[in-house]
Structures are given as C-alpha cells and as structure tokens.
C-alpha positions in Angstrom: 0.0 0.0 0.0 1.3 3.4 -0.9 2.2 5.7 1.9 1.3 8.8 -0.6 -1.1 9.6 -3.0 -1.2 12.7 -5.9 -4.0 14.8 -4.3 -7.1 15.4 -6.8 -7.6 18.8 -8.0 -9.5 21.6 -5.8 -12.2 22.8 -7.1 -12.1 25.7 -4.3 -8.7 26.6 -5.3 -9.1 30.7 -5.7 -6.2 30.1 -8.4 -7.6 27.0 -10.1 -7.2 27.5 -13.5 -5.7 31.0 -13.1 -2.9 31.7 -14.5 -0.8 31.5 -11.2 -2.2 28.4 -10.0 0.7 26.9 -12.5 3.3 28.6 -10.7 5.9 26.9 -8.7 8.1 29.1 -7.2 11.2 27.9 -5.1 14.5 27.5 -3.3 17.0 25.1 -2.8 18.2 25.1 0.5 21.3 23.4 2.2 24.6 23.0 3.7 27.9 23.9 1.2 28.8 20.7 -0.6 26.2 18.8 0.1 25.1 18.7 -3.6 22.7 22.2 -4.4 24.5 23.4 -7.3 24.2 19.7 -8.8 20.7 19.5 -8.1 20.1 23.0 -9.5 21.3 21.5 -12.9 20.0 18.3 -12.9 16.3 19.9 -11.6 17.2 21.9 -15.0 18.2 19.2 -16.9 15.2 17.5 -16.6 13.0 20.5 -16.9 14.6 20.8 -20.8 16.5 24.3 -19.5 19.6 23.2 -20.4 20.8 20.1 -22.6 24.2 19.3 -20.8 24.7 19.6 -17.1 28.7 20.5 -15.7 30.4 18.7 -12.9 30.4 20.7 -10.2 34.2 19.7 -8.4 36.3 21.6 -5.8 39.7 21.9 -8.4 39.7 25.1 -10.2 40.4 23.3 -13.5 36.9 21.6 -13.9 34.4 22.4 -15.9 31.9 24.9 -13.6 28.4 24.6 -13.0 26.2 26.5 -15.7 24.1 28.9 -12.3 27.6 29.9 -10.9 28.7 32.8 -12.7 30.7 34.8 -11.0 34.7 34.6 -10.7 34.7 34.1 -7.4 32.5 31.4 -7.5 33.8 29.6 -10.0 37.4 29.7 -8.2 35.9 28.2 -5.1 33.0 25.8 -6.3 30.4 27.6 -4.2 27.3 30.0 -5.0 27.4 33.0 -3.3 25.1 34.9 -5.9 21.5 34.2 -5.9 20.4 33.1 -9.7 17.0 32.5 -11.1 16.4 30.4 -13.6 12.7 29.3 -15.2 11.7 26.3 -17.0 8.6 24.6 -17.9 7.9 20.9 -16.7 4.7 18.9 -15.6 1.8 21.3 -17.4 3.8 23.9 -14.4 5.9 27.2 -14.9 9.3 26.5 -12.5 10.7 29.8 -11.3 13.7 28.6 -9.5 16.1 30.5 -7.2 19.6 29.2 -6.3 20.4 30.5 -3.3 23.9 31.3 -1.4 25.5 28.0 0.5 27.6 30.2 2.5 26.8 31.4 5.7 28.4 34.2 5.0 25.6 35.3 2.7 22.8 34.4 4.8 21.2 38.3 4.6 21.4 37.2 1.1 19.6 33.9 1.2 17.1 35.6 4.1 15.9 37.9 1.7 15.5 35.5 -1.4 13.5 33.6 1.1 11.1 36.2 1.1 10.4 35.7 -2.4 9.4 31.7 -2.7 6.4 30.0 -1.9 8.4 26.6 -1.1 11.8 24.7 -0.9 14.0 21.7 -1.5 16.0 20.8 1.1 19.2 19.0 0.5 21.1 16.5 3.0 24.3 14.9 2.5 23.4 10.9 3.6 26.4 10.5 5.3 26.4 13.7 7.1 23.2 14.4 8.1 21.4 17.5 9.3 24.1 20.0 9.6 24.4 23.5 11.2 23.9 25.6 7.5 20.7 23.1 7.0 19.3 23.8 10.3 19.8 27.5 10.2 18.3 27.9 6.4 15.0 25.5 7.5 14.4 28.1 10.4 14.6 31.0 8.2 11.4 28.9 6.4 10.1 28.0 9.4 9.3 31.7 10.3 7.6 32.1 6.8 5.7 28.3 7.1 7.4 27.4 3.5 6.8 23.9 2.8 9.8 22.3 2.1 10.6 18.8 0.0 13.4 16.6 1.5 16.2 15.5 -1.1 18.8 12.8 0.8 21.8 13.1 -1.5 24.7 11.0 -2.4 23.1 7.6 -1.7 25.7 6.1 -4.0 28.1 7.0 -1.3 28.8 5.5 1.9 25.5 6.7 4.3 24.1 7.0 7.7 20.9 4.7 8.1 17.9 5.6 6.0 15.9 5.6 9.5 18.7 7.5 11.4 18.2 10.4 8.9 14.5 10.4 9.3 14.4 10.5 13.0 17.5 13.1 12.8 14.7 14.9 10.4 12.1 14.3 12.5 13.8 15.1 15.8 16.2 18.3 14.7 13.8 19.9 13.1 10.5 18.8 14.7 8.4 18.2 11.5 6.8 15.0 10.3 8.4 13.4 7.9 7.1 10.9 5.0 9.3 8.8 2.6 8.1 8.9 -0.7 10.9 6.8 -1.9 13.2 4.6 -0.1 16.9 3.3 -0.9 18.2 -0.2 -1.2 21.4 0.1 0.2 23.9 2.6 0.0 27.7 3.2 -1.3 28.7 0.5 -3.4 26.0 -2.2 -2.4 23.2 0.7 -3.9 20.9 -1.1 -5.9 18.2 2.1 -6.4 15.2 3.2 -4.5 11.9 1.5 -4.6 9.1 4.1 -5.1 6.2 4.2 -2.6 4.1 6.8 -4.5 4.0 4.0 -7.7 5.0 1.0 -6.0 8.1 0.3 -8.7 11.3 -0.1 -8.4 13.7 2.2 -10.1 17.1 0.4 -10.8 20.7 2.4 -10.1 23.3 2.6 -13.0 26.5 4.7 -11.9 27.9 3.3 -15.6 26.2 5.8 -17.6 25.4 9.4 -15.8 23.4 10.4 -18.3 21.0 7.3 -17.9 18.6 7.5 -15.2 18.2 3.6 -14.7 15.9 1.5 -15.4 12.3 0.9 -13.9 10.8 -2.1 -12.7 6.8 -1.8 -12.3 5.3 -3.5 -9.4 2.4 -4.7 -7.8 3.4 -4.1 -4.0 6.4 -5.0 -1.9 6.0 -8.9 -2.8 6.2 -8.9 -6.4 8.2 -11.3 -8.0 9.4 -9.3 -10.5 11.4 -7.0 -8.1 12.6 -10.4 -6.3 14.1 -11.2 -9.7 15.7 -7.5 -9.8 17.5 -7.1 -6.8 19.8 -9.6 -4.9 18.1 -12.0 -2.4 19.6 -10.9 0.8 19.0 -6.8 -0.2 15.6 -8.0 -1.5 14.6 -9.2 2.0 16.0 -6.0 3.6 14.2 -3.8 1.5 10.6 -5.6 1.6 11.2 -5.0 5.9 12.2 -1.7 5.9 9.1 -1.0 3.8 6.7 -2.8 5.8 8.4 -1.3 8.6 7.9 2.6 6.6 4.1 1.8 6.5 3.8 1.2 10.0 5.8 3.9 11.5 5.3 7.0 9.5 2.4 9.0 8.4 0.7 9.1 5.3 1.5 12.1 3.0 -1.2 14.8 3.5 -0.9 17.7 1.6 -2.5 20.4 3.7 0.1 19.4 6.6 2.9 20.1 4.1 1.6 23.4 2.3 1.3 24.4 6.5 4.9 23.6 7.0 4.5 20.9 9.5 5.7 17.8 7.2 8.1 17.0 4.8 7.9 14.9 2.0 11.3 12.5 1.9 13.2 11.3 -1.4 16.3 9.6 -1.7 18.9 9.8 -4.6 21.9 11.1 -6.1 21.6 14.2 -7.9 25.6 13.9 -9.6 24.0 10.1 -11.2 20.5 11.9 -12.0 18.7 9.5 -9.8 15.8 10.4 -8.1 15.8 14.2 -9.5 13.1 13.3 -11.9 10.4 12.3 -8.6 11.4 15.2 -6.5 10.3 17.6 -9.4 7.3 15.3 -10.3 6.0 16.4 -6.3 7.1 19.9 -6.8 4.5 19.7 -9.5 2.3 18.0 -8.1 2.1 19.5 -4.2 4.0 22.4 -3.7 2.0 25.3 -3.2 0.9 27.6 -6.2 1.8 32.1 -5.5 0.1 32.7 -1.5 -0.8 36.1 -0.1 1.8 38.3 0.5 2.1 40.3 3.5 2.3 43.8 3.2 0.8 47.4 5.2 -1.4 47.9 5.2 -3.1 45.1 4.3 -1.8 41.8 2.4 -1.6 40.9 -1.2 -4.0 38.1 -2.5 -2.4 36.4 -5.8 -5.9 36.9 -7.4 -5.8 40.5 -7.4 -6.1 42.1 -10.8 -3.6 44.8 -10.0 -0.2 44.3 -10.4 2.2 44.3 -7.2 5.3 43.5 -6.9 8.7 43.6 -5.1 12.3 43.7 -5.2 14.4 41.2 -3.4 17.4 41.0 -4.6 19.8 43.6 -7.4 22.2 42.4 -9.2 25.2 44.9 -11.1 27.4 44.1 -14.0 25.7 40.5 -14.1 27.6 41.0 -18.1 30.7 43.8 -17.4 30.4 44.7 -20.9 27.8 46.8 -20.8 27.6 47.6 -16.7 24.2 46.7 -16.6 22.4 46.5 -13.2 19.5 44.1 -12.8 16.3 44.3 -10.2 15.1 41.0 -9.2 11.6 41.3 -9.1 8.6 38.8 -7.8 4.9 39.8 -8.4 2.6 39.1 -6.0 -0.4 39.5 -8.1 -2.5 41.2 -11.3 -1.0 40.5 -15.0 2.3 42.1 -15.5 2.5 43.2 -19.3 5.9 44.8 -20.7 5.7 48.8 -20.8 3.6 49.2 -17.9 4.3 51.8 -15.6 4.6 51.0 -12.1 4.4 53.2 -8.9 7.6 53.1 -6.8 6.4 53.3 -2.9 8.3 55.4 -1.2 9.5 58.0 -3.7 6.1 57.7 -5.6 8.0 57.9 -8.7 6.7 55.9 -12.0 8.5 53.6 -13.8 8.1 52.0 -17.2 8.7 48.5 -17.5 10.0 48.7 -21.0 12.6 45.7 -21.5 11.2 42.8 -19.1 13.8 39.6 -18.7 13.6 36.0 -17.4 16.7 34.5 -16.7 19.1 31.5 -16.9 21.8 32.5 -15.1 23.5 34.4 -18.0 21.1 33.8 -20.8 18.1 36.0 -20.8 14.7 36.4 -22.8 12.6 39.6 -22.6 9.2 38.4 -21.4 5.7 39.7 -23.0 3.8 39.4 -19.7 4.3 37.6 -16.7 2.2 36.3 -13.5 2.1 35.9 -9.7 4.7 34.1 -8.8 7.1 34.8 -11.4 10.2 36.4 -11.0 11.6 39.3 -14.1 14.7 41.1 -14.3 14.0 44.8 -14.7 17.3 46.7 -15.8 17.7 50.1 -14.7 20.1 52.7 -13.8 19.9 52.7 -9.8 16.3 53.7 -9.5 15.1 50.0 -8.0 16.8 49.2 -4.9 16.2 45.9 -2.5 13.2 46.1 -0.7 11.5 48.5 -3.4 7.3 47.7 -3.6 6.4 48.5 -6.6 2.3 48.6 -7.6 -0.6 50.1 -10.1 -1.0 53.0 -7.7 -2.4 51.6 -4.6 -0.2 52.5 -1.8 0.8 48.9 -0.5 4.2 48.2 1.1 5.4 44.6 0.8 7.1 44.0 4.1 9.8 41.4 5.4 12.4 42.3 4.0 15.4 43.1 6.6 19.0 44.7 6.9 20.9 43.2 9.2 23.5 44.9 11.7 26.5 43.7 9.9 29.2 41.5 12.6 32.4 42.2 11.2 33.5 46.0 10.4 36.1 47.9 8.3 37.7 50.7 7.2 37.7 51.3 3.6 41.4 52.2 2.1 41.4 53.8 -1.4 45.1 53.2 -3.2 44.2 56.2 -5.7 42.6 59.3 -4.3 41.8 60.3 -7.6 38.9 57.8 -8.0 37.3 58.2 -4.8 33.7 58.9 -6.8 34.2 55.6 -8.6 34.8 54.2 -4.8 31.5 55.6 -4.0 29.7 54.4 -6.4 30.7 51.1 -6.3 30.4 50.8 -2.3 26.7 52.3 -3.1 26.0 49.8 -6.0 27.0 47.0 -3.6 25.0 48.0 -1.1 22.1 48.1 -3.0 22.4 44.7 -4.1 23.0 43.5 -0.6 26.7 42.8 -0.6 27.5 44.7 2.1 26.6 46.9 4.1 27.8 51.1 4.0 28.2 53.1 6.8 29.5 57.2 6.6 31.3 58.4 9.3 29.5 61.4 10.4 33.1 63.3 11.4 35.7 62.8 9.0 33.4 60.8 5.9 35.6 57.4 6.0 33.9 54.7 4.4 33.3 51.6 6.8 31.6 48.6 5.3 30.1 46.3 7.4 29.5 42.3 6.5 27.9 39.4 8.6 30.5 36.7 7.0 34.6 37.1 6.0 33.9 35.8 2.8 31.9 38.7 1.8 34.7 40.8 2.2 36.4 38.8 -0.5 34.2 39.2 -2.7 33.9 43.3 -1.9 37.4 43.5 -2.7 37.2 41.5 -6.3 33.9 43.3 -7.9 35.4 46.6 -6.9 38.8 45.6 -8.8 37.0 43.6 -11.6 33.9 45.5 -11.8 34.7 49.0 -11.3 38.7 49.1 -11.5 39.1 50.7 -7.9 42.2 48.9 -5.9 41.0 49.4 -2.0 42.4 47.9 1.2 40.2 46.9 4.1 41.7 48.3 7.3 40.9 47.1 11.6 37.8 49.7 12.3 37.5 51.1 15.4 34.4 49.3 16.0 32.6 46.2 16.1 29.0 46.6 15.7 26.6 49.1 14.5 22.6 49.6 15.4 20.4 51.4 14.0 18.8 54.2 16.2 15.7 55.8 16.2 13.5 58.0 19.3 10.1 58.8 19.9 10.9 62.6 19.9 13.4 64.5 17.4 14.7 66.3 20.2 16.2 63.1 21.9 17.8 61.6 18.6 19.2 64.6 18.0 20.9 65.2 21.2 22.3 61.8 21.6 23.9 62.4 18.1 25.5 65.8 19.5 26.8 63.9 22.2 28.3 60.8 20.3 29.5 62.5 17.0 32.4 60.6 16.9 30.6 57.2 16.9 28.1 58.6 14.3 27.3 57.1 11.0 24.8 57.2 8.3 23.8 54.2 6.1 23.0 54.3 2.2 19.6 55.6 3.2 20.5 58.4 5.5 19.6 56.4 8.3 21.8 57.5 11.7 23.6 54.5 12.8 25.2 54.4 16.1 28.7 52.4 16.0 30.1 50.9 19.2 33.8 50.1 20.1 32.5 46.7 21.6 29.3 45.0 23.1 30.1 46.7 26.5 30.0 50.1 25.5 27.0 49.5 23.6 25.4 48.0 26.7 26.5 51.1 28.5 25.2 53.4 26.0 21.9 52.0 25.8 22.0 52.5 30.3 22.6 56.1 29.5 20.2 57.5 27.0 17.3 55.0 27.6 15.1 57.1 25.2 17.4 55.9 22.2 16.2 52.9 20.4 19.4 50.8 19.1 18.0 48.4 16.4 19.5 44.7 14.9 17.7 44.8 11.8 16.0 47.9 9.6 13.0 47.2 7.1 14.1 47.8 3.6 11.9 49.9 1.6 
C-alpha cells in the first residue's frame, strides 16, 4: 500500500485555472557541498532548461556549474550569488532561485526567502542534518514554506535511512514521510523502490546520463522486483518498507503546504537518480503564489492589479555593458511589458519597458508575466532591495530586513583620484545587498560592514574587476553598528550631539550608532534610555 497519494484537483482553489495556479516558485536550500549546485542542474536538466549539465568539483580546473557565474564562485566551487532560472515541466511554470551556500551570505539567502512560496532541502546521507541546513530551514520556518526533502549522495557510503528520518524528525520537529526509499547505500546501492508507484527504479552509476531503469510493481511482494535485486537486499528492503508503512504518516498535503511535514526522497543528484520524482512532487504539491504580506493590508495572488517587489539587485551580471539588474517577484495582477509601475516610497513611476527572465546568464525579454514569477528589470539605480512597486495603490510589501553587519572595516582607497568611482561602487554594492555602507558622520571614511569574511572577499574582487578601484580593508575602530531611532526628534538629536564621533549614516540616510565593543554599547543604551538601538532595519 502506498504511503502517498497525488492529491485530486481543488475545485475551491481561488487560483484554479488561473494563470498563477501553475506557478511553482522555489529555493533550494542546504549545507555547502552537500550537492545544491548539482541539483540546481539536474532539476534543470530535466525540466529541458539546459541540454548538458557541468560537474560541479572543488579543483579550479573543472568544468563549472552553468548557475555559478561569477569569478569568485567559479574559483571556489560555491554560490554565493543568488540566480533565477525558469523552465517549464509537468503542465507547471518553474521559477527557480539558487540561493547562497555560504553562511556568510545568509542576509542574502534571508531575503530570497522572502520571495518563494516553497523549498527543497538537501542533505548529505552520510552527514546528516548540519548547522547551514538547520539555520536555512528556520529562516522557512518563520515564513511556514513547505519544504521537500532531497537525501543526496546515496551512492556513497551513508548513515541509516531511519537515522536520517528520525535526525529529520527530531532536529527539526516536522513529520516526515518517505516517498521513496533506498536499497542500500555506497557500493551495495541497488536504487530506490518508489512508494508513490510502487516500482522499483534500478541504479546505474555506468552511464550518468542514464537515469536507470524501472521495474513496475504490484506491491512490496512482487516477483518481478525479487528477480531484480539480490536475495539478501531484496529481504532487507521488503522489511524496511513494511516497517515505513507502519511507523510513518501518510502524505497529506495540507500538513505540508502548512509547514509541518516534509515529504522525503532519496537519490543522487551527480548520477540523476531520483531528480526526476522530486520535481514530479514539486509539481504536483507544492504550493501555487500565496498572499503576500504587506501594510497595510496583504496581497491576495488573485488581485487584478499588479504588485510587486524587489528582493534582490544584481550589477554588472555582463561587465560589458555595466548593466544592473532588479530581481523582481509579483505578487499578483497580470504584468505586461511597458507598464508603468508606482515606486512606494518615492512615488515615482516607472516604465517596464525591456522585461527579462533569466538563466543565469542567458536572458529572454518576457511579453507578460504572472504571480509568482520572477523578471529582471534593468535600470540605472532607480530599483533598490526592498522596493514595492504597484498600479498605484499605496501597498508596502514587508519582510524584507538589513541586518547589523558583525564584522566591520575601514575602507582604504590606493588612488585618491577615484574616490567617486569608490562611492559608487560601495553604493552599487549595497544596494544589491553585498555589504553593508556606513559614513562616518566626522571625518566621511567609508566603513563597510559584512555578517560573514567571505563577503569581504568578494567586496574586494567586484570593486577591482567590476569597477577598477584597488582598495584595502583596514581594523575599524568598531565592532558593531545599530540602527537608532527616538520617539521625539529632540532626543535623537541630542544623543547624536553627544556621540558625534561614533556617528554614522547608512546608504539611506539612516543615523547609525557604531560601538567600540558590546560593553559600551550596553552602557550606552544604560545612559540614554530614550534611544532605540536596532538589529535589523526594514528595507523599503
């Protein structure tokens, strides 16, 4: 008996047969090298995107995966950009956003987040739930994303198949259902037998480019997968599924749109073994564009107004012609190219002339799009992260966070004669999220701010590359910044009288207060209890 089963059509569905209701927006989750970047590909592969799929390897000589385009990433076999890539698959629209592995980019990876409606999360077999995994999954948590469980790398050497589960189950307190379910692992894999079907599909590490073939089954007891596995792993496998019937829950879907369960398929996305099933759910279950919250009241999908807003912007994605790119996901109405839309904020209105969709560097200019779907709009500076952008209607989207950066430093320039190219590329990066740019109220140094090291790599590479400014990054003075804010004007402005030296603004204008160290923030906030001194600012 199969422990899942493809839920029927809702007839109360407000987006059945809506345009949106095809949507499938999402994000791949995980820790670095459990397999992502593989998965990205093969997920693409499959979906017809792309026709040849890269190894993705540590060396710097291999050949690099197709979504990791910049330098940096290519030298280090990581993703520390977020791409979005669509494809068609399964009667559904796929708009899918590779996020940063890196911890260092987690502001990054919070605020793509913000713009899917569900995720795959991927686990190494032999390593389990790891700290990246858990911390990603909580970020989703606090949205109730649904997520799809990928265990990876079952041709390797693996933890138990009911280890991982209860390490699942336990970790990361959601229910968790096997949809497919390995026999054997490492060199003794034989494939996974698949619950949702009841059939066997075969592993072949010969040929990567052939998924295996497929036994069809009537049950657990068939004779025909007998005859296709060896006797002792045959027994094995015909307990541990009898033992899955018992002992976990049946798929439901409204438990897994809610966040509370987890859907679980084994495979190995580098063989392209058991990609195919985990986009065949995706399709099938994952949740189609969902209100959006915003002030003053939220977004419904169904609206014929367009909304939209912009999570992520992206500079000199192709140096030769400095372009910069906002990453935009609608929330609802029917977008059509040369609309004007109302910025919130400045109230200024922009035309939508040259609409994009993307993969990774290719790029098509799109005629209309719908809820869920994520265009490139390529302007000058005008859309920054955090941007709402509507028909008119005063709605800001909300959600979307700065951080107070944990590591800070002094920005260096080598050639005082191009310190407005040094501003405009420390702006520029800001805006897309790179880092972030404080002003020093007395004296106007530059100090940029970063929650990971690694980000400060890459600062110091698209400055060189990108805008052909050679800084150094010196020890600041301080070690954290807050944002401050008062109930009267009076108060803020005093305390900034007081504390010139440790005042700052950001790219916004904001005042930021800068601390030496956590004591003397402490014992600032003892003295001047009207100030406010804030982790995280709303963008807009």
């Amino acid at each position: 008996m199969s422990l899942a089963a493809t839920p029927s059509p809702d007839a109360t569905d407000p987006l059945a047969g809506h345009p949106a209701g095809r949507r499938r927006t999402f994000a791949i989750i995980s820790h670095p090298d459990a397999g992502k970047t593989t998965l990205t590909e093969k997920l693409l592969l499959f979906g017809g995107a792309i026709h040849a799929a890269g190894a993705v390897k540590a060396r710097g000589e291999a050949r690099r995966a197709r979504s990791d385009w910049m330098k940096i990433e290519q030298q280090r076999g990581i993703s520390v950009t977020t791409s979005v890539m669509t494809f068609e698959y399964g009667g559904a629209v796929f708009n899918l956003l590779d996020t940063p592995g890196h911890e260092d980019f987690s502001e990054d990876t919070y605020r793509t987040l913000t713009a899917v409606d569900s995720a795959i999360m991927v686990i190494d077999a032999a390593k389990g739930i790891e700290a990246r995994t858990r911390k990603l999954f909580e970020i989703c948590r606090l949205r109730d994303v649904p997520i799809v469980t990928f265990i990876n790398k079952m041709d390797r050497e693996s933890k138990d198949p009911f280890a991982l589960l209860d390490e699942i189950a336990s970790t990361l307190a959601l229910d968790v259902t096997p949809m497919s379910w390995p026999a054997g692992s490492g060199r003794d894999f034989r494939g996974c037998y698949d619950l949702v079907r009841d059939r066997m599909l075969l592993f072949g590490a010969e040929d990567r480019e052939k998924v295996g073939d497929v036994v069809e089954c009537d049950g657990i007891d068939d004779p025909r997968l007998a005859a296709a596995l060896p006797e002792a792993q045959y027994a094995k496998l015909k307990e541990d599924v009898e033992l899955v019937s018992i002992g976990y829950p049946a798929f439901e879907l409204g438990s897994y749109r809610e966040g509370h369960l987890t859907p679980v398929f084994f495979g190995s996305a580098y063989n392209n073994f058991g990609v195919r099933e985990v986009l065949d759910a995706l399709a099938a279950y994952a949740p189609p564009p969902r209100p959006q919250p915003a002030e003053p009241r939220p977004i419904a999908p169904t609206e014929s107004k367009v909304s939209g807003f912009v999570f992520k912007v992206q500079a000199n994605m192709d140096p030769n012609h400095r372009d910069r790119v906002a990453f935009m996901r609608l929330c609802s109405g029917r977008f059509q190219r040369g609309m004007k839309l109302k910025q919130i904020g400045t109230g200024k209105t922009i035309t939508i002339t040259s609409p994009i969709l993307f993969f990774a560097r290719e790029r098509e200019i799109v005629d209309e799009a719908w809820p869920g779907d994520i265009i490139g709009v390529p302007n000058h500076g005008t859309l920054r992260v955090g941007d709402s952008l509507t028909e008119g209607e005063e709605l800001r989207i909300t959600g979307i966070p700065s951080f107070a950066p944990e590591i800070l430093r002094r920005v260096r320039l080598e050639d005082p004669m191009k310190s407005k190219q040094l501003r405009r590329a420390l702006e520029d990066l800001a805006e897309e999220g790179v880092t972030q740019v404080f002003r020093r109220t007395l004296g106007g140094d530059w100090i940029v701010g970063v929650v990971g090291a690694l980000q400060l790599d890459v600062l110091l590479t698209r400055v060189e590359v990108e805008y052909q400014v050679k800084i150094g990054l010196e020890q600041a003075p301080f070690e954290t910044a807050r944002w401050i804010s008062a109930d009267t004007k009076a108060d803020l402005d005093a305390f900034m009288a007081v504390q010139k030296v440790a005042m700052a603004e950001d790219r916004d204008g904001a005042p930021v207060y800068l601390a030496r160290n956590a004591w003397e923030l402490g014992t600032i906030r003892e003295r001047f209890p009207a100030i406010r001194f804030a982790e995280t600012r709303e963008r807009h």
